[in-house]
SEDREN-637608 format. One record per residue (C-alpha): x negated, y, z; residue in one letter. Coordinates in steps of 0.1 Angstrom, whole numbers, padded with zeros to 4 digits, always signed. Each point is the difference from the previous one (the first is absolute). Layout:
! residues N
XYZa;...
This chain:
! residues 410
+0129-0195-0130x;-0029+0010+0024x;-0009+0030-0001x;-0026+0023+0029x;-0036+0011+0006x;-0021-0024-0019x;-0032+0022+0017x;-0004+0026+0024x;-0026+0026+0010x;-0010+0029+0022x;-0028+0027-0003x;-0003+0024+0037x;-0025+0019-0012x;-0041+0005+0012x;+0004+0013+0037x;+0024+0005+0029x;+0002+0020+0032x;+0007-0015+0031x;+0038+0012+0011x;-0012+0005+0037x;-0026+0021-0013x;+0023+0022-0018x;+0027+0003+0029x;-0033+0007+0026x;-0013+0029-0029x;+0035+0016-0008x;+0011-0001+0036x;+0029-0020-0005x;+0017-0016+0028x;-0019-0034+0006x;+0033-0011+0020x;+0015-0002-0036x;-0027-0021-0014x;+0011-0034+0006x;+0034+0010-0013x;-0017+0002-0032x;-0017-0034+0003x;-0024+0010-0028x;-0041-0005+0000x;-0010+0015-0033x;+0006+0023-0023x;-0017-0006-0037x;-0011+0028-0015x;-0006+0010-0038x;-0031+0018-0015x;-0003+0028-0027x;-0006-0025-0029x;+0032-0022+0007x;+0033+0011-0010x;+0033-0021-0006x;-0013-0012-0028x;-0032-0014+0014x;+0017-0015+0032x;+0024-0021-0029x;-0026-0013-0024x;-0021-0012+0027x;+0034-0015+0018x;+0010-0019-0034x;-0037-0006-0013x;-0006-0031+0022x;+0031-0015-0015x;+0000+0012-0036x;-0037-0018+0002x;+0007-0031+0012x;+0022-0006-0032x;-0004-0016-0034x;+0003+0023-0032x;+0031-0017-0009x;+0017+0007+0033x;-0016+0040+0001x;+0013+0005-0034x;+0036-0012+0014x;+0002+0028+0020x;+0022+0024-0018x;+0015+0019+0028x;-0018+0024+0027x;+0019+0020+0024x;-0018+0026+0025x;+0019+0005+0032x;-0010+0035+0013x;+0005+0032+0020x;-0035+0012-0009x;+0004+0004-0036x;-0030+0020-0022x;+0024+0016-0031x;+0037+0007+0002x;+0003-0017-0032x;-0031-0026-0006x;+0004-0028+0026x;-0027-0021+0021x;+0010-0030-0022x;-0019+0017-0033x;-0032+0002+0023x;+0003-0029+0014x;+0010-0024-0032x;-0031+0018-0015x;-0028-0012+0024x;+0017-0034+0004x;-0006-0005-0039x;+0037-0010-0003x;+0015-0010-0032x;+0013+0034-0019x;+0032-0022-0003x;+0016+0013+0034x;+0022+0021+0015x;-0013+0024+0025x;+0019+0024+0027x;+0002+0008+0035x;+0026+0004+0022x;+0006+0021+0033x;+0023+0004+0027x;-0026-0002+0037x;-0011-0030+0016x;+0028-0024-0021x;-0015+0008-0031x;-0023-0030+0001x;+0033-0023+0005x;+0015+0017-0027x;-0026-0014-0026x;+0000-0030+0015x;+0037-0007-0008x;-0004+0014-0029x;-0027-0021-0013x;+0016-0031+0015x;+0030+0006-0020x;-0016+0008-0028x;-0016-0035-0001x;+0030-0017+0014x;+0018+0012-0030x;-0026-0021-0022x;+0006+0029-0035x;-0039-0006-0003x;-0008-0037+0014x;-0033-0007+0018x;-0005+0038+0006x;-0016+0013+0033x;+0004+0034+0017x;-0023+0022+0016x;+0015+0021+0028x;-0027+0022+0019x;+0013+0022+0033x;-0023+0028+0004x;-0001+0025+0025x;-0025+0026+0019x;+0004+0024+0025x;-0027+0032-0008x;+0012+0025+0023x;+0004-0015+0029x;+0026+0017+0026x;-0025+0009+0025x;+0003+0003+0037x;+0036-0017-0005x;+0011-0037+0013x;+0006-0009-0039x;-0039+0006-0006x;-0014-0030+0013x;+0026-0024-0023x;-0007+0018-0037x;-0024-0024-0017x;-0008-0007-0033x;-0002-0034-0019x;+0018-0023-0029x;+0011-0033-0005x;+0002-0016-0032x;+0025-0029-0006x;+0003-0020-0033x;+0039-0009-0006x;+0008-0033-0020x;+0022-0038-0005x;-0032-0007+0023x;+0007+0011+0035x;-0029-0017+0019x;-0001+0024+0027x;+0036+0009+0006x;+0027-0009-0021x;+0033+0026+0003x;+0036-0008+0012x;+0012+0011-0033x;+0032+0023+0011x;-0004-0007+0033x;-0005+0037+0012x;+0023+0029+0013x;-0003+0029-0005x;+0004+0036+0020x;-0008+0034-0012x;+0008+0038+0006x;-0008+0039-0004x;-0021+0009+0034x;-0028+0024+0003x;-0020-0020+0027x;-0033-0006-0017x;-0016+0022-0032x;-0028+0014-0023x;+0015+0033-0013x;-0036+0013-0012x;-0029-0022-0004x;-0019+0011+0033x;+0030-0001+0023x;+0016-0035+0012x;+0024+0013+0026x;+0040-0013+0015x;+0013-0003+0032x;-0013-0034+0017x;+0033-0005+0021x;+0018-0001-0030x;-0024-0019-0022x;+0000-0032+0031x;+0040+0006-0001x;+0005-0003-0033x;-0027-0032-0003x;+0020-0014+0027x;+0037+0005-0017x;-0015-0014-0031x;-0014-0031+0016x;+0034-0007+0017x;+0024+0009-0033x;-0024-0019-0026x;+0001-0033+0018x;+0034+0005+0002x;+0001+0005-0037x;-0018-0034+0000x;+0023-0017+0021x;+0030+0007-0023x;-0020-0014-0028x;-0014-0033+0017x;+0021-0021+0016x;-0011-0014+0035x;-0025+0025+0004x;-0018+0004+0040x;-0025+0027+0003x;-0012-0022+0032x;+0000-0035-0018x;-0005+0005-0036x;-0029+0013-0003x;-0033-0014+0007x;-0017+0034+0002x;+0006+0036-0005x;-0017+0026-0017x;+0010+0040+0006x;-0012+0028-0020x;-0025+0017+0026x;-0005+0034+0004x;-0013-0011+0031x;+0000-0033+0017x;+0021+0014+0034x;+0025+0009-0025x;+0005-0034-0016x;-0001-0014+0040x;+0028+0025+0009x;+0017-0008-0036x;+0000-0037+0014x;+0006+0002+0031x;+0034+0021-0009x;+0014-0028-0022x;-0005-0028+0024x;+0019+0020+0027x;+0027+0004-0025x;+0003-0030-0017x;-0018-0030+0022x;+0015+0016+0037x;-0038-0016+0014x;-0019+0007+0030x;-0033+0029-0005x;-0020-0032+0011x;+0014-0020-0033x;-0002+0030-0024x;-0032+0008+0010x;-0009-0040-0009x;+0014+0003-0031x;-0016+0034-0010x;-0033-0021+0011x;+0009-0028-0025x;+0016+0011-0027x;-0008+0039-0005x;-0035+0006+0013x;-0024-0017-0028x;+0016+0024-0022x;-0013+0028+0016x;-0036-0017+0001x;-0012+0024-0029x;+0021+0029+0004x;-0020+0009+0041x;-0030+0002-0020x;+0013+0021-0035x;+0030+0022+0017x;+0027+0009-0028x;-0005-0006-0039x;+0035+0012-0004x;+0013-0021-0030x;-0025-0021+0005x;+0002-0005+0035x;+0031-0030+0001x;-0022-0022-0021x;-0034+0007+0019x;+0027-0015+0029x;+0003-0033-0026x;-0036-0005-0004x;-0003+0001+0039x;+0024-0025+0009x;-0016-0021-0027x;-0034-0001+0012x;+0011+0002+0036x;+0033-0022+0009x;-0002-0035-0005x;+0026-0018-0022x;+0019-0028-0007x;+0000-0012-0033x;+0034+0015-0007x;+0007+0038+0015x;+0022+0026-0002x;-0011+0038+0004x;+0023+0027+0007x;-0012+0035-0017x;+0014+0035+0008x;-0010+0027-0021x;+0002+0037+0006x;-0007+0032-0012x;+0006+0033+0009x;+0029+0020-0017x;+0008-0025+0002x;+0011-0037-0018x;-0010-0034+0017x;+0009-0036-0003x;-0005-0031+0018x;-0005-0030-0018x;-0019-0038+0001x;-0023-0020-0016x;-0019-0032+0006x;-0034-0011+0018x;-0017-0030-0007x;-0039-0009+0015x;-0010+0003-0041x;+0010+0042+0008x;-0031-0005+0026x;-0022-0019-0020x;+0002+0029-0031x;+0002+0028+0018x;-0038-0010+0020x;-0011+0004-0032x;+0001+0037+0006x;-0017+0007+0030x;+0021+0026+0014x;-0010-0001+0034x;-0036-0007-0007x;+0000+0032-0024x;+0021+0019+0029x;-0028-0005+0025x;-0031+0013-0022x;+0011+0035-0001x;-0020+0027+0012x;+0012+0012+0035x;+0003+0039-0003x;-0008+0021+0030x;+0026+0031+0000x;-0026+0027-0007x;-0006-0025-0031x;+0045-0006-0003x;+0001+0038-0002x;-0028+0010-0026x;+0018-0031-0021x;+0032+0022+0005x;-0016+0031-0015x;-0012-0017-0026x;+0030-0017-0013x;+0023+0029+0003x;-0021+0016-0025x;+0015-0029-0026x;+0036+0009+0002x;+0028-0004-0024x;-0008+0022-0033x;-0042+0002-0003x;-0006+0006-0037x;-0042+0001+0002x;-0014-0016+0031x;-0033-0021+0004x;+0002-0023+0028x;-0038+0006+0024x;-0008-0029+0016x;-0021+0018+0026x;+0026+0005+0023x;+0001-0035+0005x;-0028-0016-0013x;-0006-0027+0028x;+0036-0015-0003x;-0001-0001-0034x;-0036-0015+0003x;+0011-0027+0025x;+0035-0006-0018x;+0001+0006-0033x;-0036+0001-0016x;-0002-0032-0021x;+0034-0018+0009x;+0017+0007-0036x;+0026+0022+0013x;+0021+0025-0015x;-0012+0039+0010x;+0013+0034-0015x;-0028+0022-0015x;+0016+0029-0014x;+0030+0017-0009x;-0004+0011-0035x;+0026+0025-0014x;+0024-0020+0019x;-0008-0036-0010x;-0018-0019+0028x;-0031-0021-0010x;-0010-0026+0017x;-0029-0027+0005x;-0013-0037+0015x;-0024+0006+0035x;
C-alpha cells in the first residue's frame, strides 16, 4: 500500500539575525563564514515555547481538513530534545489546542536531531499496518535553542522552529520506500544537552561521526535494495543540516568514494541535486529534529521535478542513531506544499539587530526548563510581537501557573 506525508509544514519563528552580523559582533573569524554557508538564524520570543512552534507548524494542516478526516487522527507523536515535563509530553499540549479527537494516543520520542525520523517511521508503520483503517497521524518535530552558546562557531546555527507532517494511505507530498532504509547507530559523546542551559560536545567529533553514519547507513541501504547507486538513483538528496557546509562536505565525501568523479562534476551535482534542499535551512540554521524535513520542504518548493522522483534522505542525530532512506516526488508534492507559504512566511520576520539578538537572549533564559509561576511581559518585545503576532491567530504562552502552561490565540 502507499503510505508517506499526505501534508507538510514549517513554522521559523517571528525574527532572525543576520549570521554576518553575528560573526562581525562576536568577533568570529569571517574567513570561516562562507564555510558555514548560512544567511539567517530565526529566533524565538518569550511567549513561544515547543509547544507554540508545533501547533502553529500543524495548525495550517489540521485546518485545511474535514471533521471526518480531523477526527481520524488517532495518533500524535512529538519529536523533541526540548521537552517541558520529564513525564507529560509536548503531544498532550499539542493534541489539546489542535482540538483532536480524545480517541488518540499521544507520546514523544527523543534521541537528538533523528528524533523527527523516528516518528516518522513510526507513524508510517503504524498506518501501513492498517489495525485501524483510514486513520491519519500527526507527527510534530519541535525544537529551540534558549541559551545560545555565545561567542562559539555553534552560535550562529542554533535556531528554533517545527514542522508539522500529517502521516496517512494518502501520501501526496512524498510517499515512503517502505523498508527501503539502512540503518547505523552507536554510543558517542559528540553532541549533548546535559542540563537545560548547556548544549555543549566536541565539533570534530560530532562532523566525524555525521560523516561515518552517512557512509555506514547507505550501506545498510545498499544491502537491503538491490541495484542501488548513490550517483544514479536518486533524483535528489536531502541531509540533515546542522549547517549547510556540512551536508556539502557530507556530499562531496561520498561522491569521491563511491562515483571516483572530477571536483568539477561533484560540484555539478551538489548544484543539481543537493542545493534546493538547503534553500530554507541558510535562512532558519538548525531545528535539530526538525531540521532534515525543513531540507524536504526546500527541495520541494525549490528543485524542479519530473513527474516521477526519487529523494534520498539521511537522518542524524547526535549520540547518536541515523538512517538513510527514500521516498517519492511527484509535481502534486509542489502543488500542496505552496499551499503553505513557507518561504513567503520565512521572509516576513522581523530582522533583529544584535543589541536587540542579545536582550531576546536575556529574556528567554529567564524561561528555562522547571518555571512553576512565571507571567510572560510582553514589554520586552512589544514591537515584534506587534508586527508579528498581534492579530494573526497564533499560539503564544501567557503564564506558567503551578506548573501547567496556559496558553492563548494573538
Amino acid at each position: 500500500m502507499n503510505v508517506g506525508i499526505e501534508a507538510i509544514n514549517f513554522y521559523g519563528g517571528p525574527a532572525y539575525i543576520s549570521v554576518r552580523d553575528l560573526f562581525q559582533a562576536r568577533g568570529l573569524d569571517l574567513g570561516r563564514f562562507n564555510n558555514l554557508m548560512m544567511d539567517k538564524k530565526s529566533v524565538g520570543m518569550p511567549c513561544e515555547d515547543p509547544v507554540t512552534n508545533a501547533v502553529n507548524a500543524a495548525r495550517p494542516i489540521i485546518d485545511r481538513l474535514t471533521d471526518s478526516e480531523k477526527n481520524s487522527i488517532d495518533l500524535v507523536i512529538t519529536a523533541s530534545e526540548s521537552g517541558l515535563d520529564f513525564g507529560k509530553s509536548l503531544s498532550t499540549y499539542i493534541h489539546d489546542y489542535l482540538g483532536l479527537s480524545r480517541n488518540s494516543r499521544l507520546f514523544e520520542v527523543k534521541q537528538a536531531c533523528y528524533g523527527g525520523t523516528a516518528a516518522l517511521h513510526m507513524a508510517s508503520s503504524y498506518i501501513a499496518s492498517q489495525v485501524s483503517p483510514g486513520a491519519k497521524a500527526l507527527v510534530v518535530a519541535t525544537d529551540v535553542a534558549r541559551a545560545a552558546a555565545k561567542n562559539t562557531y555553534a552560535e550562529p546555527s542554533q535556531a528554533v522552529g517545527a514542522i508539522a507532517m500529517l502521516v496517512s494511505d494518502r501520501p501526496e507530498v512524498m510517499e515512503l520506500d517502505l523498508g527501503a532504509s539502512g540503518y547505523y547507530s552507536f554510543e558517542v559523546m559528540d553532541t549533548f544537552r546535559p542540563m537545560p542551559e548547556i548544549e555543549t560536545g566536541d565539533p570534530d567529533l560530532s562532523l566525524l561521526s555525521y560523516l561515518d553514519c552517512l557512509d555506514n547507513s547507505f550501506k545498510a541501504y545498499e544491502e537491503k535494495v538491490e541495484g542501488v547507486n548513490f550517483m544514479h538513483t536518486f533524483d535528489f538528496l536531502a541531509f540533515h543540516t546542522p549547517f549547510p557546509g556540512m551536508v556539502k562536505g557530507g556530499h562531496r565525501k561520498m561522491m569521491r568514494e563511491l562515483a571516483r568523479i572530477s571536483p568539477d562534476q561533484i560540484e555539478e551535482d551538489f548544484n543539481r541535486r543537493v542545493a534546493p534542499s538547503l534553500g530554507y535551512c541558510t535562512q532558519v540554521g538548525n531545528v535539530y529534529s526538525a531540521t532534515l524535513y525543513l531540507a524536504l520542504c526546500g527541495l520541494i518548493d525549490q528543485a524542479d521535478f519530473e513527474d516521477f522522483s526519487r529523494v534520498g534522505l539521511f537522518s542524524y542525530g547526535s549520540g547518536c542513531s541515523s538512517e538513510f532512506y527514500s521516498g517519492i516526488l511527484t509535481k502534486h508534492s509542489k502543488a500542496v506544499l505552496s499551499e503553505m507559504m513557507i518561504g513567503k512566511k520565512l521572509a516576513q520576520r522581523y530582522r533583529l539587530d544584535i543589541e536587540e539578538y542579545d536582550r531576546i537572549l536575556d529574556l528567554n533564559m529567564e524561561w528555562m526548563f522547571g518555571i512553576k509561576d512565571k507571567e510572560v511581559e510582553l514589554s520586552g518585545f512589544t514591537e515584534i510581537y506587534e508586527q508579528f503576532f498581534k492579530g494573526r491567530g497564533l499560539l503564544v504562552l501567557n503564564r506558567v501557573k503551578n506548573y501547567h502552561r496556559e496558553y492563548s490565540w494573538s
